[in-house]
N, C-alpha and C positions, 0 to 999 in steps of 0.2 A: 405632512409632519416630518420635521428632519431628525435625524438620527440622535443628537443631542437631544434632543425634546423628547423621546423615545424613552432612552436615558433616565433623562429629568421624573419622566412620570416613574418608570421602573423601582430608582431609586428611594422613592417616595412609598413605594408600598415597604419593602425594608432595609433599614440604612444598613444591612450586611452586602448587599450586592454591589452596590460602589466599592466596599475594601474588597470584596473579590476581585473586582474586576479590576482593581488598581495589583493585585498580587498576580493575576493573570499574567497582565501586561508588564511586571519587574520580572517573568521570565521568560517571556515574547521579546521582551527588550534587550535580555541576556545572550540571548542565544541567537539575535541576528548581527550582534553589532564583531567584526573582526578588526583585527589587527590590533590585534593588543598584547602584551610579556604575560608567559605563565602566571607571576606573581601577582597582575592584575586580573587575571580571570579568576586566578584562587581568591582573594579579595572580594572577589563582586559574588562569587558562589554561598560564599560565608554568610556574608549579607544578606543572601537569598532568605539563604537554610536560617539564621536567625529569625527573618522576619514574616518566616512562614510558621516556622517554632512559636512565634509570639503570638498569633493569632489564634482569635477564639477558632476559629472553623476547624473540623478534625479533617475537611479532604486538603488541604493546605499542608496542614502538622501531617498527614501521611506520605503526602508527595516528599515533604522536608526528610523524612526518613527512607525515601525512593534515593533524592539525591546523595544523602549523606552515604547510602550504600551504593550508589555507583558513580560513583565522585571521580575516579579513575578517567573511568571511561566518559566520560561528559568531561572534563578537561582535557583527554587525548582527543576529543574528536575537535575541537580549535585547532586542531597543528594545521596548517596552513600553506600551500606552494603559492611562491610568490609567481605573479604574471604580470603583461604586461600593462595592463588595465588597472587591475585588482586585484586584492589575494583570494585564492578560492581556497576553501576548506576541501581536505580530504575526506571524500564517501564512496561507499563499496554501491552507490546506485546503480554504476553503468554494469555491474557484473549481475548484479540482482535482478535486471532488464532482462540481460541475456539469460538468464537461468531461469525467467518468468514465459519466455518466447516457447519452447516445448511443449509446455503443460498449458500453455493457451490454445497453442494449435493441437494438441490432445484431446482437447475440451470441444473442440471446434470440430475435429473430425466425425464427431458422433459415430462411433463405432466404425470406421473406416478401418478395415483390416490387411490391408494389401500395404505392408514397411514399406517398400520400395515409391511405392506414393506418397505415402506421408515424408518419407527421408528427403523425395524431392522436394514437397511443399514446404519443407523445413528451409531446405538451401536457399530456396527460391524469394520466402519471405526475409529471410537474410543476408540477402547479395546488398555491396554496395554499384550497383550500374556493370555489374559482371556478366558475362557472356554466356547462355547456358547453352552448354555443349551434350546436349541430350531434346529429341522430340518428346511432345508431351503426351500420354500415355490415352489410350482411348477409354473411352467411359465404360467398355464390358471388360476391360483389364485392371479397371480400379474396382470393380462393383465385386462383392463376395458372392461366390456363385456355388453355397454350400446347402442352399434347396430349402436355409431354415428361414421360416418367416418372422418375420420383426416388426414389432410398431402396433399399429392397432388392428389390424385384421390379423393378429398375429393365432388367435385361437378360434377358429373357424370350425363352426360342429355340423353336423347334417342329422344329428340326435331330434327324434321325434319332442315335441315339447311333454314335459312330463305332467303339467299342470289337469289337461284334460285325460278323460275317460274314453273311450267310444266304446 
């Protein structure tokens, strides 16, 4: 069965989801398409927020009221550096990457307490083909050697069982 056919039966149980999905895709279709004048993105936004306004659906008419309040910002994010392919829109992704790199390898460390380890595996996963000027540290100088036990033998008792008499 092909995706149109899918569709076809979908639609048929209620004739709301077709104008859904025609409203989806007016701003799927908005917000990929570049190279166009302020005045034509204000234009086509209007359009949107109209014809989300117009519709029965209330998650439509609430999104209309999402755009209408950050109308700003969804038209400043169009601004656009010209290349030499393409225009690319302006996005703060590649800084969001690096600011996401940290707190993964955080996450990753599972409790690894030795900075000087972690600081390295930090530099190390974000070199580009760079020389690392340091040998890598042995495995009893990254391990915490603070005597406290962790994980699941972590509570170990030698306590008689209380359940019996003798």
């Amino acid at each position: 069965m092909s995706t149109t056919e899918i569709e076809k039966r979908l639609f048929r149980i209620d004739y709301k989801l077709e104008k859904m999905r025609d409203l989806k895709e007016l701003y799927i279709n908005f917000n990929k398409r570049t190279g166009r004048s302020n005045p034509q993105i204000n234009d086509e936004l209007d359009a949107i927020i109209l014809a989300y306004k117009k519709s029965d659906i209330q998650m439509f008419m609430d999104f209309a009221y999402l755009l209408c309040k950050y109308r700003e910002p969804i038209i400043n994010s169009f601004v656009a550096l010209p290349n030499l392919e393409k225009e690319i829109r302006i996005s703060n992704s590649p800084v969001e990457r690096f600011n996401r790199k940290p707190k993964d390898l955080l996450r990753l460390a599972h409790g690894t307490r030795n900075f000087e380890a972690f600081r390295l595996r930090l530099l190390f996963n974000n070199r580009k083909d760079k020389i690392i000027l340091r040998e890598p540290l042995l495995m009893k100088e990254i391990k915490n050697h603070t005597e406290v036990r962790r994980g699941y033998n972590a509570k170990k008792t030698t306590a008689p069982h209380q359940g019996c008499h003798s």
